[in-house]
Each structure stands twice: as structure tokens, then as C-alpha cells.
C-alpha positions in Angstrom: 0.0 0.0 0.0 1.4 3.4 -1.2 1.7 6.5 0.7 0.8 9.8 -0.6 3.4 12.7 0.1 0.5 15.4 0.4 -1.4 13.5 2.8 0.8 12.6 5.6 2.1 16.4 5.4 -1.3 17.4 6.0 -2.1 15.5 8.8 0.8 15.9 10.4 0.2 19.9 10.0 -3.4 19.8 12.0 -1.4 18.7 15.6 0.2 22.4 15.2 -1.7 25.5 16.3 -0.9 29.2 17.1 -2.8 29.6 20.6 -0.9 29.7 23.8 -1.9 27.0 26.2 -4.3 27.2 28.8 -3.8 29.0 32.4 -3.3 26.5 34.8 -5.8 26.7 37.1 -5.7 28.5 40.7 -5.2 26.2 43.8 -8.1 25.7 46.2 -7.8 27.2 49.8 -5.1 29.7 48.8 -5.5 33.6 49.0 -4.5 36.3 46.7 -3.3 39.7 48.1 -5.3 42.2 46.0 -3.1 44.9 45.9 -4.3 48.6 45.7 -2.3 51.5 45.2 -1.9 53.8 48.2 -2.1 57.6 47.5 0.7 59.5 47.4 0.7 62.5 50.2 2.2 65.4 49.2 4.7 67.4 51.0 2.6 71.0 51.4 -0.5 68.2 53.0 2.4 66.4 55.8 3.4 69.9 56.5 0.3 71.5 57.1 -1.1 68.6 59.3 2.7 68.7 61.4 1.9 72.6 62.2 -1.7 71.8 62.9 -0.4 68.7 65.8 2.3 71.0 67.0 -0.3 73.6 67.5 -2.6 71.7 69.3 -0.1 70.8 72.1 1.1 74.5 72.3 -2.5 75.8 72.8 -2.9 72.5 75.3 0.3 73.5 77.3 -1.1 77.2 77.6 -4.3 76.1 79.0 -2.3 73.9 81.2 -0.5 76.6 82.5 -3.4 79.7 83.1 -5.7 77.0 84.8 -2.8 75.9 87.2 -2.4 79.8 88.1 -6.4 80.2 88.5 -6.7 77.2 90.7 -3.2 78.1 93.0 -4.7 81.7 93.4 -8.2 80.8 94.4 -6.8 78.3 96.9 -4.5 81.1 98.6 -7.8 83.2 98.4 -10.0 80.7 100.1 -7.4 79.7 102.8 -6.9 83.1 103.7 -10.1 83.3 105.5 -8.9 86.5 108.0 -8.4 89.0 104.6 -11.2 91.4 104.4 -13.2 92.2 101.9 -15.0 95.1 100.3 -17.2 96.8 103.0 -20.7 97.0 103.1 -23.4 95.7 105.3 -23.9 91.6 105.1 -27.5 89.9 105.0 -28.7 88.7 108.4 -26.1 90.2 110.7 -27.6 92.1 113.5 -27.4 96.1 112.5 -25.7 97.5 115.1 -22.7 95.1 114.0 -20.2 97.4 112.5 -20.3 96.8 108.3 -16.3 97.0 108.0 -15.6 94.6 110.6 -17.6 91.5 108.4 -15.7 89.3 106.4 -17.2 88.5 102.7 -14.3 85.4 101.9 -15.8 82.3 101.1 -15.3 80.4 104.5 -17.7 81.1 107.7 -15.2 82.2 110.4 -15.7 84.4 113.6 -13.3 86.1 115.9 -14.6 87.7 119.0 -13.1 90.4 121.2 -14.0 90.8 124.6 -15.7 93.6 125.8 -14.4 95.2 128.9 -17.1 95.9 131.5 -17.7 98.9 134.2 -15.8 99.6 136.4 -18.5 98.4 139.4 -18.3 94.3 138.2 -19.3 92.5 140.7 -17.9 88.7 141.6 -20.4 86.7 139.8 -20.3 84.4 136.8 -22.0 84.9 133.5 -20.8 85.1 129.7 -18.7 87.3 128.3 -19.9 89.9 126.5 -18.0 91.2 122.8 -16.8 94.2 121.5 -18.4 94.4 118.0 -16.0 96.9 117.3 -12.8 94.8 117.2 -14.5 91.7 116.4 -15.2 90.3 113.1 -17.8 87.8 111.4 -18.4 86.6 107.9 -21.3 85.3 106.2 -23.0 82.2 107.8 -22.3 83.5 111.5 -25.0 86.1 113.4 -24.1 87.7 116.3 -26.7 87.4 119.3 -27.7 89.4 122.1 -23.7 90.6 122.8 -22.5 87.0 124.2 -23.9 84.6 121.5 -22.9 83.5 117.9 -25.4 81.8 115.7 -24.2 79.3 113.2 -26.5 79.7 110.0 -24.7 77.4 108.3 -24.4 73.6 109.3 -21.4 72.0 109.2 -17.6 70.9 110.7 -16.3 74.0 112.5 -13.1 74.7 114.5 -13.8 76.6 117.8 -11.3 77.9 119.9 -10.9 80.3 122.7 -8.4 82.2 125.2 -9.7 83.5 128.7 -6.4 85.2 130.7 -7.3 85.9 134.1 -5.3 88.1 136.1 -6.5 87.0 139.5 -7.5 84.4 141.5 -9.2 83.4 144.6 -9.5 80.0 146.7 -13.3 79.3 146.4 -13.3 80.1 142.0 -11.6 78.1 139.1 -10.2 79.6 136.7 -12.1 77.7 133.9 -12.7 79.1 129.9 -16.5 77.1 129.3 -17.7 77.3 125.7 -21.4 76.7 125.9 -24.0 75.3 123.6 -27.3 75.3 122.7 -29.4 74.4 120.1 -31.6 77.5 119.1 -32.0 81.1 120.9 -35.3 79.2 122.8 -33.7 77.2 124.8 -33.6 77.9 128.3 -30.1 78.2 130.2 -30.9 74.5 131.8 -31.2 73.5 128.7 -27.3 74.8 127.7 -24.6 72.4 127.3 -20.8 72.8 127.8 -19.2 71.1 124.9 -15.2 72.9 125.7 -13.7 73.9 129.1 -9.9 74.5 129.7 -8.5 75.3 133.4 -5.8 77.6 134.8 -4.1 78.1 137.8 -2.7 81.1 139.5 0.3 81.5 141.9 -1.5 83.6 144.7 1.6 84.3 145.8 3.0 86.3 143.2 0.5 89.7 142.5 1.3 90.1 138.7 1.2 86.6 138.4 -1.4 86.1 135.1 -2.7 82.6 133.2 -4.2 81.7 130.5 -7.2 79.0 129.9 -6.7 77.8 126.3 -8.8 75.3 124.1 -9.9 74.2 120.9 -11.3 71.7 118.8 -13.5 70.2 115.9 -17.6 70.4 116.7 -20.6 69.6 114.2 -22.8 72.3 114.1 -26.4 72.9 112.9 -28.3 75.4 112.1 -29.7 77.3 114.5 -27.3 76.9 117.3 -25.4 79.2 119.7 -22.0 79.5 121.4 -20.9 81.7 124.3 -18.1 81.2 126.4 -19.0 81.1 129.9 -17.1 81.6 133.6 -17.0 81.1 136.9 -16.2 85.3 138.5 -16.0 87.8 135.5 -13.8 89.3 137.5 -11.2 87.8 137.6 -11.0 88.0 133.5 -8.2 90.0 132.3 -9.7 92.4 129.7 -6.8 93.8 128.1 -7.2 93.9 124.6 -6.2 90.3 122.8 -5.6 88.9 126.1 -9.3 87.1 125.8 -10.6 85.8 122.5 -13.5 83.8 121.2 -13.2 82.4 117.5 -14.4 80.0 115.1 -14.0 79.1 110.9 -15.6 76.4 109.1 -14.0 73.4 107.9 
């Protein structure tokens, strides 16, 4: 059996082709990072946002600063509860209490003078009475009928108090009593002693002088009243600053 030439050259010539082979196909279970082009920043945009974060910390830092100062100065204002303030005549204070001797700082404080008495006193106990002139009060304290303070406020307060006495005798302590009640109606049975400090006196010596000092931390509420109370007003030294009465909130 003969062969034709022409027909094995044209069989052989269909196994040849111009396409590219097939992709081979992706592998199950495996990922492909899709990959997206990140914008480029320009320089004028990273310069403006650097002056913009450096500019938020320096306005931070300022702030910073001014409320440090407000917060130092109103603590040295508050503390300093002794300063005066403008004059002029305070809500509820009795009106013969003189308008430049009340305190307008922001804590309740009270510091009594004693007032010197006739010359006639008579050995006999009782309060003390105060000189409104060289005595001072603040908001949330009324003085009362010359030997009472009235808290208006309720709270902690510090109370303290100095009697000197500058004589003695055998039958009298020498005790500084810091009486309370609870509202202008109750009746002097009714008065408590929450304070009392004691002296003693060389009788030996004439100039000899003591002092009955005493303080310390009492609740308040509204409505009450403190005087300080002893045993012979006369025996009280009256000099001025020897004998004091005082308070201030806490």
C-alpha cells in the first residue's frame, strides 16, 4: 500500500496551532493579596497637618498653665479666710454690727473680742460679753444678744478660745466654758458645755497672770449658739487680745 506525500504532510500539520496553552488553574484554599495603590501624600498636605499637631499641644500647654495659676490663686484666696473684703453691710447680721468689721471670703469664720465691763463688776459668773468693734464675722455667723454666735450654716467647724485671768481666789476656778445650745429658745438648763480649759494662778506672786486655752473640731447645725462662759467675771483680764472667742468652718 502506497503512501501519498501530500497526505501525511497534511495531517501531520493539523497537531500544530498558534494559541498559547491554557492557564493553569488556581489552587483551592489559597488567597491572593489584592493589591491597591496607596495615595501618594504630598509634601505641602504632611506639613500643614505637622503645624496643625504641633499647634494643638502648644494651645494645650497654655491652658495647662493659666488654669494651674487660676486654681493656685483661688486656693491662697480661700485659705486666707482672715483678709477682708469690700465693705458694706452683710444679709442677716444684727445692724448695730459694724459693716467693715464682716468678712465676705468664702469660709464662715468668727473672731470675737471681749468687751471690757464697768468699772463696778461685781464677783459673779456669767458670759462674756463682745466688742463688735474689734470683732469680726463673715457670712454664715450672726451675732446674738452681745455674748452669742449663731451658726446659719451647718457643718464641721473649728472653735477655739483664750480666757487670761489676772486674779485668783480659793473658792473660783479659773475655767474658759464654751457653751452650747441648740436654738436662741432654749432655756439656760437647757445649755450644754461642749469645751472647758483650766488655769491656775500663783497667789503668791501679785502680777502673776494665766491663760485658759482650748480648741477643737464640733458639728454644728443650724440654729445653734455658742458663748463662752465663767466662773467670777472678774477675775478676766480684759486687756485687749488677752481674751478671745473664735471659730471658721472646715
Amino acid at each position: 500500500m502506497s503512501r501519498t506525500p501530500g497526505l501525511c504532510s497534511t495531517m501531520i500539520n493539523t497537531y500544530q496551532t498558534s494559541l498559547a496553552p491554557p492557564p493553569v488553574p488556581p489552587r483551592l484554599n489559597r488567597s491572593h493579596p489584592v493589591l491597591i495603590p496607596a495615595p501618594v501624600t504630598s509634601r505641602s498636605y504632611s506639613k500643614s497637618l505637622i503645624r496643625f499637631m504641633v499647634g494643638v499641644v502648644m494651645l494645650h500647654l497654655v491652658l495647662s498653665v493659666v488654669g494651674f495659676i487660676f486654681l493656685y490663686n483661688k486656693g491662697r484666696i480661700m485659705g486666707n479666710y482672715q483678709t477682708e473684703g469690700p465693705k458694706g453691710q452683710t444679709p442677716g447680721i444684727v445692724d448695730f454690727f459694724p459693716p467693715e468689721k464682716l468678712q465676705t471670703s468664702n469660709r464662715i469664720m468668727a473672731r470675737m473680742m471681749v468687751k471690757e465691763p464697768s468699772s463696778n463688776l461685781q464677783s459673779k459668773s456669767g458670759y462674756l460679753k463682745w466688742d463688735t468693734k474689734s470683732s469680726h464675722l463673715s457670712n454664715g455667723v450672726n451675732y446674738y444678744l452681745e455674748s452669742w454666735l449663731t451658726i446659719m450654716e451647718p457643718g464641721d467647724y473649728y472653735v477655739y478660745s483664750r480666757v487670761t485671768f489676772s486674779r485668783s481666789n480659793s473658792t473660783t476656778p479659773l475655767a474658759n466654758r464654751i457653751k452650747l445650745r441648740k436654738s436662741k429658745s432654749e432655756t439656760e438648763k437647757q445649755t450644754k458645755t461642749i469645751m472647758q480649759a483650766f488655769c491656775h494662778l500663783d497667789t503668791s506672786k501679785v502680777s502673776d497672770m494665766c491663760t485658759a486655752m482650748q480648741g477643737d473640731v464640733i458639728s454644728l447645725k443650724k440654729g445653734n449658739q455658742l458663748s463662752v462662759w465663767v466662773d467670777d467675771l472678774s477675775l478676766v483680764d480684759y486687756e485687749e487680745g488677752a481674751t478671745t472667742f473664735g471659730l471658721y468652718s472646715l
